[in-house]
C-alpha positions as CSV (number, residue, x, y, z in Angstrom):
1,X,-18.0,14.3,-28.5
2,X,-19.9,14.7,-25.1
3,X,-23.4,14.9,-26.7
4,X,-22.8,11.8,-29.4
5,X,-22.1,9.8,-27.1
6,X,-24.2,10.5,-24.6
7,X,-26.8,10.3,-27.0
8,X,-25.7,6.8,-28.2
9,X,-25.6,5.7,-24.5
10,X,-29.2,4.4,-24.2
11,X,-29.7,1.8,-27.2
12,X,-25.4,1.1,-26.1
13,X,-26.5,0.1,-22.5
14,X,-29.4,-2.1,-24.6
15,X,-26.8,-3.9,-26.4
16,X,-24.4,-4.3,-23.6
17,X,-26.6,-5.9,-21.4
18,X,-28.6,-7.9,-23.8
19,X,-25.2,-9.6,-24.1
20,X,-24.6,-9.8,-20.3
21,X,-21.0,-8.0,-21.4
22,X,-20.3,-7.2,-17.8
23,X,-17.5,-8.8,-15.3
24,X,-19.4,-11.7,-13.8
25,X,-19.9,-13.0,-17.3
26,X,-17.0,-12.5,-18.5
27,X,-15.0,-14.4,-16.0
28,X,-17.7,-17.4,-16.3
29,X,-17.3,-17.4,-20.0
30,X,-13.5,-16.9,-20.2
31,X,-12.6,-19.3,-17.4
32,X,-10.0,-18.5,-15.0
33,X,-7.1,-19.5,-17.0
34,X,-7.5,-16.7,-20.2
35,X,-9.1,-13.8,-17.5
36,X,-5.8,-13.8,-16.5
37,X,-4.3,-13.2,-19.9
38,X,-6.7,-10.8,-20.8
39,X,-5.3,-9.2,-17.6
40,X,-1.5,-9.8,-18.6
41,X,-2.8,-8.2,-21.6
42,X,-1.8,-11.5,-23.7
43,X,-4.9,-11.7,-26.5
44,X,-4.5,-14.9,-28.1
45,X,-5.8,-17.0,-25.9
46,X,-9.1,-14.7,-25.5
47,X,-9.4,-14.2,-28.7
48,X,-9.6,-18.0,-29.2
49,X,-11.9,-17.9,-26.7
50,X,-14.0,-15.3,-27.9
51,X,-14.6,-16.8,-31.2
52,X,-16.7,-19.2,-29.7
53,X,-18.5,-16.8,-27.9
54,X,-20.8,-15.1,-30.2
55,X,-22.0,-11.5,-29.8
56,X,-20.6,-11.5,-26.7
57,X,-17.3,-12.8,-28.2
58,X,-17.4,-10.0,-30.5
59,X,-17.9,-7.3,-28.3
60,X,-14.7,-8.9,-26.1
61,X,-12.5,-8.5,-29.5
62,X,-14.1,-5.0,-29.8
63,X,-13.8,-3.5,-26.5
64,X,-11.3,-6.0,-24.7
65,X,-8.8,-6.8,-27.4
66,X,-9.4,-3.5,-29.8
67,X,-9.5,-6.1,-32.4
68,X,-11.2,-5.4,-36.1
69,X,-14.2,-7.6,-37.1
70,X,-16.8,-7.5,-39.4
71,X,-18.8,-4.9,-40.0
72,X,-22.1,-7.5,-40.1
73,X,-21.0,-9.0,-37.0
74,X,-20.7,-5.4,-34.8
75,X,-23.6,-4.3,-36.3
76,X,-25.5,-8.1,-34.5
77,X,-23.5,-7.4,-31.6
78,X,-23.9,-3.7,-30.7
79,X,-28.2,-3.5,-31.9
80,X,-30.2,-1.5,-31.6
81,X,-27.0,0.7,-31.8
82,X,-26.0,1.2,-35.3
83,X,-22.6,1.1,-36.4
84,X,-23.4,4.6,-38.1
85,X,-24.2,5.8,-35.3
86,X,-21.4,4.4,-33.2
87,X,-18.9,5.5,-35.6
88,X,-20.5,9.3,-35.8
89,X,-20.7,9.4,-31.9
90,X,-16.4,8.5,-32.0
91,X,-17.0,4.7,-30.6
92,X,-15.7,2.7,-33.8
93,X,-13.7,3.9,-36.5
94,X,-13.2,2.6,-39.9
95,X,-11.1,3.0,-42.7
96,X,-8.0,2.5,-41.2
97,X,-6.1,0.3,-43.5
98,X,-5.3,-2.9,-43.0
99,X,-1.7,-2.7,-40.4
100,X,-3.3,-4.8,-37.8
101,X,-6.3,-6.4,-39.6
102,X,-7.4,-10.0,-38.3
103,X,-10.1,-10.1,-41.0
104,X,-9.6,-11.4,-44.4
105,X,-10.7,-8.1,-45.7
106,X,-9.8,-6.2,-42.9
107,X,-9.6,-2.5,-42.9
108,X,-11.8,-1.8,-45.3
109,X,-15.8,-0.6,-44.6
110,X,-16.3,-4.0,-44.1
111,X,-14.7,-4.0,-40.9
112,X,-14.7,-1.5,-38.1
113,X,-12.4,-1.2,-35.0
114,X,-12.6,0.3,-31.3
115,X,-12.0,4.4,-31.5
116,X,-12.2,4.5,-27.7
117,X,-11.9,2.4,-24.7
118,X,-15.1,1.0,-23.0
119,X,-14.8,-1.9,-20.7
120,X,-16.6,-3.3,-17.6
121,X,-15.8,-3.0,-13.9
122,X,-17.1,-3.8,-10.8
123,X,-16.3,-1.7,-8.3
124,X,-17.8,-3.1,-5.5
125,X,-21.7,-2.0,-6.0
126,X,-22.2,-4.6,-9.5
127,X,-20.9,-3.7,-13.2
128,X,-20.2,-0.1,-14.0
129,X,-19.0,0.6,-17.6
130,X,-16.2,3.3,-18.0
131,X,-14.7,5.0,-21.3
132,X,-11.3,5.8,-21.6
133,X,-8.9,6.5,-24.6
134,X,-6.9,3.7,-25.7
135,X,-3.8,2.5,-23.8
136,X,-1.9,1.2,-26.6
137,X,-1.4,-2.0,-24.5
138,X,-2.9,-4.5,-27.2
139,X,-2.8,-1.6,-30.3
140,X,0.3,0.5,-30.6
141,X,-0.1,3.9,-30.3
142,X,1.7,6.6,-28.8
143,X,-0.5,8.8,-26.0
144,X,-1.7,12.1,-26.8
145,X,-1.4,15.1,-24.8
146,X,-5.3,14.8,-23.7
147,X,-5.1,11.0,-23.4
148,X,-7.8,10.0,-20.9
149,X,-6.1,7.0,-18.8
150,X,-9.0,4.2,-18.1
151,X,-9.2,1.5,-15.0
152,X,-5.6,1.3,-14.4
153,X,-3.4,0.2,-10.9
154,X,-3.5,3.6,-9.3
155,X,-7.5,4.1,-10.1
156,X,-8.1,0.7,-9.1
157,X,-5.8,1.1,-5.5
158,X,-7.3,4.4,-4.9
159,X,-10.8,2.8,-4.7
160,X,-9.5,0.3,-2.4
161,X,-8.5,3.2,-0.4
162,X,-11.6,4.7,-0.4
163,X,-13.8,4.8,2.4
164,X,-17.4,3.9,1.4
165,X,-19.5,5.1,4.4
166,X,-22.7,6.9,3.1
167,X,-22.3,10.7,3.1
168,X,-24.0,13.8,1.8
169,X,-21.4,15.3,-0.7
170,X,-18.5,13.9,-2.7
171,X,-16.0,15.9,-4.8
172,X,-13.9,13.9,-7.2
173,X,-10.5,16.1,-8.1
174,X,-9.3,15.3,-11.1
175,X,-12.0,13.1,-12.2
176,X,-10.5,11.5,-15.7
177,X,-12.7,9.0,-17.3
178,X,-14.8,9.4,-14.2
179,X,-14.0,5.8,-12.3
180,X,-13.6,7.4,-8.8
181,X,-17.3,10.0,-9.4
182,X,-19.1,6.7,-10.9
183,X,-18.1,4.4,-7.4
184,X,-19.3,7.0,-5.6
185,X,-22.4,7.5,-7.1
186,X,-23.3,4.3,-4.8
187,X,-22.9,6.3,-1.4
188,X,-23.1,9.4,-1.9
189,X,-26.2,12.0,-2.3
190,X,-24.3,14.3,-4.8
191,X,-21.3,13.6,-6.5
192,X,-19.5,16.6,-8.6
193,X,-16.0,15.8,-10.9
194,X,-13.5,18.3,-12.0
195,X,-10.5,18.4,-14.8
196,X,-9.2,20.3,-16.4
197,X,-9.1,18.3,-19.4
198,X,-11.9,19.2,-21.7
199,X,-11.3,15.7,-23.1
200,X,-11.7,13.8,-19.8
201,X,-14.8,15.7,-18.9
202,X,-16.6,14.6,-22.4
203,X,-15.8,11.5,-21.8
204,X,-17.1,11.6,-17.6
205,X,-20.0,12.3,-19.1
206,X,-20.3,9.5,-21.4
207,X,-19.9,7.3,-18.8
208,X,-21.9,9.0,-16.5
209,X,-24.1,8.4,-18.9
210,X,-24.2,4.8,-19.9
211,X,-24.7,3.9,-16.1
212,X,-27.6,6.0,-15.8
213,X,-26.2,7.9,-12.7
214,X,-26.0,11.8,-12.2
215,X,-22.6,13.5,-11.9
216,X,-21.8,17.4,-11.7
217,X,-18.8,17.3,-14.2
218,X,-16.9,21.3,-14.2
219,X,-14.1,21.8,-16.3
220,X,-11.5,23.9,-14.6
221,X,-7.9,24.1,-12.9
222,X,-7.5,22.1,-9.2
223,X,-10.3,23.5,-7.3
224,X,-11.0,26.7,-9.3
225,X,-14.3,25.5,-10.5
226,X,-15.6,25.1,-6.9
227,X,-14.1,27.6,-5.4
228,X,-15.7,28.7,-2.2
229,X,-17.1,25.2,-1.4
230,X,-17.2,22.5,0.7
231,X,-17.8,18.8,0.6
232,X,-18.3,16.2,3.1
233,X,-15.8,14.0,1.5
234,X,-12.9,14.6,-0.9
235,X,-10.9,12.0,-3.5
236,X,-8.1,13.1,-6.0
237,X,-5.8,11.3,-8.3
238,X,-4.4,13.9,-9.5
239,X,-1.6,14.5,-11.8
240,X,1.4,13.6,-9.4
241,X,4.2,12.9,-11.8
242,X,7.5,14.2,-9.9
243,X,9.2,16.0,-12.8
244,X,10.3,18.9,-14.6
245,X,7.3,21.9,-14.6
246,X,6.6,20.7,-18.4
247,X,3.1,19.3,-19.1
248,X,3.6,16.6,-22.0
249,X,0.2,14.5,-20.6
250,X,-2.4,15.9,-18.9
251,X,-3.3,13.4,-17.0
252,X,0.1,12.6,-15.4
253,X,2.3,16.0,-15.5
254,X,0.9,19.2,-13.3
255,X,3.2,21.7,-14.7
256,X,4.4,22.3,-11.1
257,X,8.0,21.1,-9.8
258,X,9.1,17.6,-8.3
259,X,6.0,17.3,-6.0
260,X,4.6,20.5,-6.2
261,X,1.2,19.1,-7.6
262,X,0.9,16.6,-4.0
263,X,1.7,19.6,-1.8
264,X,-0.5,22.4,-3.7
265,X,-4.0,19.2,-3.5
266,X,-3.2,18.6,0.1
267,X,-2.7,21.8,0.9
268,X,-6.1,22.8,-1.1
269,X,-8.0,19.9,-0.1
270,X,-8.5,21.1,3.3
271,X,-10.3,24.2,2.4
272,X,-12.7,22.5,0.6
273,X,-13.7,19.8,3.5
274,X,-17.0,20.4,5.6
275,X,-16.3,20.1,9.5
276,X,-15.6,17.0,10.1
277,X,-14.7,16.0,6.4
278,X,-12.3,13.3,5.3
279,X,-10.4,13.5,2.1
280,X,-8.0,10.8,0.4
281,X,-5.7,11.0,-2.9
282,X,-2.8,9.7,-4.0
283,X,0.1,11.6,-3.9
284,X,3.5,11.1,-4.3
285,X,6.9,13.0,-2.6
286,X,10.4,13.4,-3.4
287,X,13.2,11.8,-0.8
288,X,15.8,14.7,-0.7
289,X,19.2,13.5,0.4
290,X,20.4,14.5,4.0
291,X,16.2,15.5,4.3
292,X,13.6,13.8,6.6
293,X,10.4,13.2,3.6
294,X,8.4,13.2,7.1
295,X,9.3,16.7,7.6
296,X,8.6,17.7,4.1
297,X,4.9,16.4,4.2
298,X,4.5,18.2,7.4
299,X,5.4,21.4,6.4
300,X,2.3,21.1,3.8
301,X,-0.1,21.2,6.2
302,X,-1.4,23.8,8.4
303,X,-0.5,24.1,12.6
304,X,-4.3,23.6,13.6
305,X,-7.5,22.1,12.1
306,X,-6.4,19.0,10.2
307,X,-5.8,14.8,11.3
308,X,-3.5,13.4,8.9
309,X,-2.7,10.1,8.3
310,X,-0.3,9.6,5.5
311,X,0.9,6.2,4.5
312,X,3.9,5.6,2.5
313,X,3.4,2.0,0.2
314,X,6.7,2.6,-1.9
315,X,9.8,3.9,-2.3
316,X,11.4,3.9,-6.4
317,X,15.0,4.9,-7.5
318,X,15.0,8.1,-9.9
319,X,16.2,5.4,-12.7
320,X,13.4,3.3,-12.3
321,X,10.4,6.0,-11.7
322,X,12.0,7.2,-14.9
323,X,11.8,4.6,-16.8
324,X,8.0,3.2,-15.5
325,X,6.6,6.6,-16.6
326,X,8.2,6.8,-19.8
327,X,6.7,3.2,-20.6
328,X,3.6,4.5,-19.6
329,X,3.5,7.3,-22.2
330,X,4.2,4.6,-24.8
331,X,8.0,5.5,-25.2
332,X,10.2,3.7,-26.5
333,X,14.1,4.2,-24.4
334,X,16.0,2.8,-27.6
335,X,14.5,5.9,-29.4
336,X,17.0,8.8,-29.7
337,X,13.7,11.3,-28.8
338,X,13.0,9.3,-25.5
339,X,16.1,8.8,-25.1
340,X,16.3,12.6,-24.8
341,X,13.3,12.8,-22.7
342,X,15.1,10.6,-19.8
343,X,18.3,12.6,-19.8
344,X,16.3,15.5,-19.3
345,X,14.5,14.0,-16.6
346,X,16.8,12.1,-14.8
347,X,19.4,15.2,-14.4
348,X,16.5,17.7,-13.4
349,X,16.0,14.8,-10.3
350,X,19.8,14.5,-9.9
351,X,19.9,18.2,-9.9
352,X,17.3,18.6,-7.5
353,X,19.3,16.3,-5.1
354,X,16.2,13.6,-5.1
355,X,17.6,10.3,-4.4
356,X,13.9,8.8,-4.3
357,X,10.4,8.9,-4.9
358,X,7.6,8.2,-2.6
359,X,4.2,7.1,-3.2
360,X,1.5,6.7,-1.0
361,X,-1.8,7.6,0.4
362,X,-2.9,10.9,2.6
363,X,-5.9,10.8,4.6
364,X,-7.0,14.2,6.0
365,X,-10.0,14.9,8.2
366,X,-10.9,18.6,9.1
367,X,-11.2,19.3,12.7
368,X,-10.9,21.9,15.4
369,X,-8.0,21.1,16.8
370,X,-4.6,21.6,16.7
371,X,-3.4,19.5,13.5
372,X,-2.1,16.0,14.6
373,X,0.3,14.4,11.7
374,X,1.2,10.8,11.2
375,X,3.4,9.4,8.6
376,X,4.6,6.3,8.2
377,X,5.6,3.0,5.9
378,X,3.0,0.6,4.9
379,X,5.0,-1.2,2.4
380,X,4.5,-5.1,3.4
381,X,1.2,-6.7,1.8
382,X,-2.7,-7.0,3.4
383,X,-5.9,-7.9,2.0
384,X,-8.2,-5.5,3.6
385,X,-9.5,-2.2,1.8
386,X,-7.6,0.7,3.4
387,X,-11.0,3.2,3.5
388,X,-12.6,1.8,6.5
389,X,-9.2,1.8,8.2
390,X,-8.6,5.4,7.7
391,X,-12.1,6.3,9.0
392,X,-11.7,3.6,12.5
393,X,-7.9,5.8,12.5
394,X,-9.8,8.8,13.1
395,X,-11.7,7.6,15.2
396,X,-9.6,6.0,17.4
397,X,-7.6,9.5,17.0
398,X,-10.3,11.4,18.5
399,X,-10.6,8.8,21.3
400,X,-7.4,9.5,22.2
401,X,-7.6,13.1,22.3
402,X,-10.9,12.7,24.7
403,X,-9.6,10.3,27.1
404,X,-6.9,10.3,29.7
405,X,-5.4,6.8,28.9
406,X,-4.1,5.7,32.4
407,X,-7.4,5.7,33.5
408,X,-9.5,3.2,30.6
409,X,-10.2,0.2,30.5
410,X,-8.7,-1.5,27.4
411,X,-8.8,-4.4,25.7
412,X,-6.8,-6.1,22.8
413,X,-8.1,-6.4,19.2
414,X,-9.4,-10.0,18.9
415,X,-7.0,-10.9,16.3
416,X,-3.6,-9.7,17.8
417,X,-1.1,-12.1,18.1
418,X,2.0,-12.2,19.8
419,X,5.4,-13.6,18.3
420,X,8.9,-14.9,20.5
421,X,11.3,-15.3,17.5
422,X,14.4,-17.6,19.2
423,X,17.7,-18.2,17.7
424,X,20.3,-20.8,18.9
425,X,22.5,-19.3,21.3
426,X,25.2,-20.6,23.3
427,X,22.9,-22.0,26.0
428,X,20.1,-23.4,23.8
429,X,17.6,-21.3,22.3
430,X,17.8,-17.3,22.8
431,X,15.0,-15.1,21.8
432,X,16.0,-12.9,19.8
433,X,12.5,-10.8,19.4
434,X,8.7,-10.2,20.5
435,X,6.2,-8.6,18.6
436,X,2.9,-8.0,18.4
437,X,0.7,-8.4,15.4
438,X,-2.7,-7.1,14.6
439,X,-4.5,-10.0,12.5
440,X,-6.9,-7.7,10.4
441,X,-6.6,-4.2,8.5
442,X,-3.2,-3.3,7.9
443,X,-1.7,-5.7,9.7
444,X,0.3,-3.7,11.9
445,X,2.9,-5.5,14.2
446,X,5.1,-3.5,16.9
447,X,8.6,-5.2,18.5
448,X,7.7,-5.1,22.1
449,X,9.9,-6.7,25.7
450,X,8.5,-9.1,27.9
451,X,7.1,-6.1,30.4
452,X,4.9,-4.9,27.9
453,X,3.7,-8.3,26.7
454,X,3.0,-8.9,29.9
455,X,1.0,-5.7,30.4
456,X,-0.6,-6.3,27.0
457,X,-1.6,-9.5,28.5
458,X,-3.9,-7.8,31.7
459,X,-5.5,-6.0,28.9
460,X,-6.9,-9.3,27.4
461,X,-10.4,-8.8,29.6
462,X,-11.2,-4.8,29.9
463,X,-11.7,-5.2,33.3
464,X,-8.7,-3.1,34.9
465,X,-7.3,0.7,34.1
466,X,-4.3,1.0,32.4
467,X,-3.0,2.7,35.7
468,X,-4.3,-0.2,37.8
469,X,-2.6,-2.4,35.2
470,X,0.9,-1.1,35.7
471,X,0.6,-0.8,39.5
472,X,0.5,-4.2,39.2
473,X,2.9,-5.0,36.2
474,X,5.5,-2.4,38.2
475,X,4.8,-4.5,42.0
476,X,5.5,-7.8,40.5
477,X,8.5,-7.1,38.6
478,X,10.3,-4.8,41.6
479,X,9.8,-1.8,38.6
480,X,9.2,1.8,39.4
481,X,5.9,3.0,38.9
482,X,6.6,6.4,37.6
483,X,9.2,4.8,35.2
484,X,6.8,2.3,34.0
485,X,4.1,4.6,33.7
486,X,6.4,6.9,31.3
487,X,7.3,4.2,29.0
488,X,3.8,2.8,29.2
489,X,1.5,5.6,27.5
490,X,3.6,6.7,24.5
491,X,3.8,2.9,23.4
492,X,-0.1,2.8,24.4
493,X,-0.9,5.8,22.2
494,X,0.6,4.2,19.0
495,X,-0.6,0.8,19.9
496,X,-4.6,2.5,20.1
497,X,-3.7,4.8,17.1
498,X,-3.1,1.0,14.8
499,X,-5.7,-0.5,16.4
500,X,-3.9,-3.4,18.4
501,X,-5.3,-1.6,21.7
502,X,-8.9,-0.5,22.0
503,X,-10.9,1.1,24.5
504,X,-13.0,-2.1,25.9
């Protein structure tokens, strides 16, 4: 498949953009209202829309809606690309009888129909163009062993996550349709994908292709096919499923147990970061009753030479992980074979003692140091994208490994804000709670007393030492220095390591 469509890719790009079918366009065209059913995956409403649309309508029912239309109108639509072309190269199909014809003589070689997934996205550097198999969302079908997922949540969050910061080599783990390679085409020098789905590499390529960018796609287990090297910045999405070691989808089962695929990537991962290397992925963890999940992550990495920062952004029942990822795989529960499937499933986790599954993000950076580990929830909502947060993490990290904090100067973020929550009490109002929040980023907030808002406070213009600050804070509240100074730095450290505290 790799070589038809890459050869088709040219006069395809010619088509696609003669008919502006890219996201800008699209949202103009559709209006706000039926975007968001296209996104809700409800078609009516775009294909109403789309009718009135012209080539660019068609290409929508095509590519968007995996509708059938006429052959006549494809063939407008998709010159100079010809529809024997598109269908040799596995793009359309026809033939395919008429069980979800819209056409009046639909199914026939009059009509022809998506074979493969091929949308727009933006991701941040203008319209990209990715291929993918078909989800079955808006045309039934049941997902294949090699199914090649397209832009989904997880691909789409793991960009987010992504820092974008211009570097010299990028390795893309588990590279799929190729979404994560093709964004970073945009900053970095070289860019190489691995899977070891023959399937998803063909199709990389295709899009690779199409966008006109170079990619180094290998075909090969986790980091077998560069073994021995290093990369200035790692990204995975790798199969994390928690299950049984069964592979029934390549792109979602490892074949390793529970979390085993998340432990053996970050483990990996770090052997293939330069010095001073940053890697991210998604990864998910199994809650083990009467077990710390901290402690498990922890014992995946090694005592020296690694920053971690691993952020947990939810929590799911076995019954309901269940349940999500046999959706996914186009299972039906009421049918006695899935039905199967989940008993299986769910007693293998019940067996295992896992009472829930985490999912999150790890950040690693490679150092010379001994390893410093943080893991922690991030489960409430924030707007900002999570890759430039992981880098300034490090960063302030580092900071704090250099500097002896009782003697800098600090300063508050800007945009922290602090918060005196007061319930009625027997005298009036009592407050109840203070906290400081961080305005930007994460949006971190920390319960603090009055002592340390207070010391917070003397931090608002740089212009003292932390030790100077609490000699102060301790002299006009008749508090003991030492004592002070003991309570002061831990809460200081994790204030500087969420950016609420900075050095000024």
């Amino acid at each position: 498949m790799t070589s038809h469509l890459v050869s088709i890719a040219p006069a395809l790009r010619a088509a696609l953009q003669r008919n502006q079918f890219d996201t800008d366009t699209l949202l103009a065209a559709l209006g706000p209202q039926v975007h968001a059913a296209l996104g809700r995956n409800e078609p009516v409403p775009v294909r109403l829309a789309a009718q009135t649309l012209g080539e660019l309508g068609v290409l929508i029912q095509l590519f968007l809606l995996a509708d059938e239309v006429p052959r006549d109108a494809a063939a407008q639509a998709l010159a100079p690309l010809t529809i024997d072309d598109a269908v040799a190269a596995g793009l359309l199909e026809t033939g395919f009888g008429t069980e979800t014809g819209y056409g009046p003589e639909a199914g026939g070689s009059t009509t022809v129909r998506a074979a493969l997934d091929l949308r727009p996205v933006d991701l941040g550097f203008g319209t990209r163009w990715v291929f993918a198999d078909l989800d079955g969302a808006l045309r039934p079908q049941t997902a294949t062993k090699d199914h090649v997922l397209g832009v989904g949540h997880a691909s789409l969050s793991l960009l987010r996550a992504t820092p974008t910061t211009p570097t010299t080599s990028l390795l893309d783990l588990g590279t799929g349709s190729g979404i994560q390679a093709l964004h970073a085409t945009d900053y970095a020098q070289t860019v190489t994908g691995t899977d070891l789905n023959e399937r998803a590499i063909d199709l990389a390529h295709a899009t690779a292709a199409i966008n006109e960018v170079e990619i180094e796609l290998l075909t090969g287990s986790w980091f077998d096919p560069v073994a021995g090297r290093t990369f200035e910045r790692v990204v995975a999405n790798p199969p994390f499923v928690v299950g049984d070691p069964r592979v029934r989808h390549i792109y979602r089962d490892s074949g390793l147990d529970l979390d085993g695929a998340s432990e053996l990537v970050v483990r990996s991962a770090i052997d293939h970061l330069a010095p001073g290397g940053t890697a991210v992925m998604l990864a998910a963890w199994v809650h083990i009753a009467d077990e710390d999940w901290r402690a498990r992550i922890a014992s995946w990495l090694p005592e020296h030479g690694v920053d971690a920062w691993v952020v947990q952004r939810d929590v799911a029942d076995p019954e309901l992980y269940v349940g999500t990822w046999m959706r996914d795989g186009g299972q039906d529960p009421r049918d006695p074979q899935a039905a199967q499937r989940a008993t299986e499933w769910l007693t293998h986790l019940r067996e295992s003692d896992v009472d829930g599954i985490g999912f999150g993000f790890v950040y690693l950076r490679r150092t010379n140091t001994p390893t410093d580990l943080l893991v922690e929830d991030l489960t409430h909502g924030f707007d900002d994208p999570l890759g430039d947060e992981a880098l300034a993490y490090f960063d302030r990290l580092a900071w704090l490994r250099d500097n002896d904090v009782l003697t800098a100067r600090l300063r508050l973020d800007p945009h922290t804000a602090l918060e005196r929550v007061f319930l009625p009490g027997e005298e009036g109002w009592a407050q109840e709670v203070v906290r400081v929040h961080r305005g930007g980023g994460p949006r971190w907030q920390h319960e603090v007393d009055d002592l340390v808002a207070a010391l917070l406070a003397g931090m608002t213009t740089g212009s003292l030492a932390l030790e100077e600050l609490i000699e102060l804070l301790a002299f006009a509240h008749g508090e003991d220095v030492t004592t002070l100074t003991e309570a002061a730095v831990p809460l200081v450290h994790s204030l500087v390591r969420h950016g609420i505290v900075l050095p000024a």
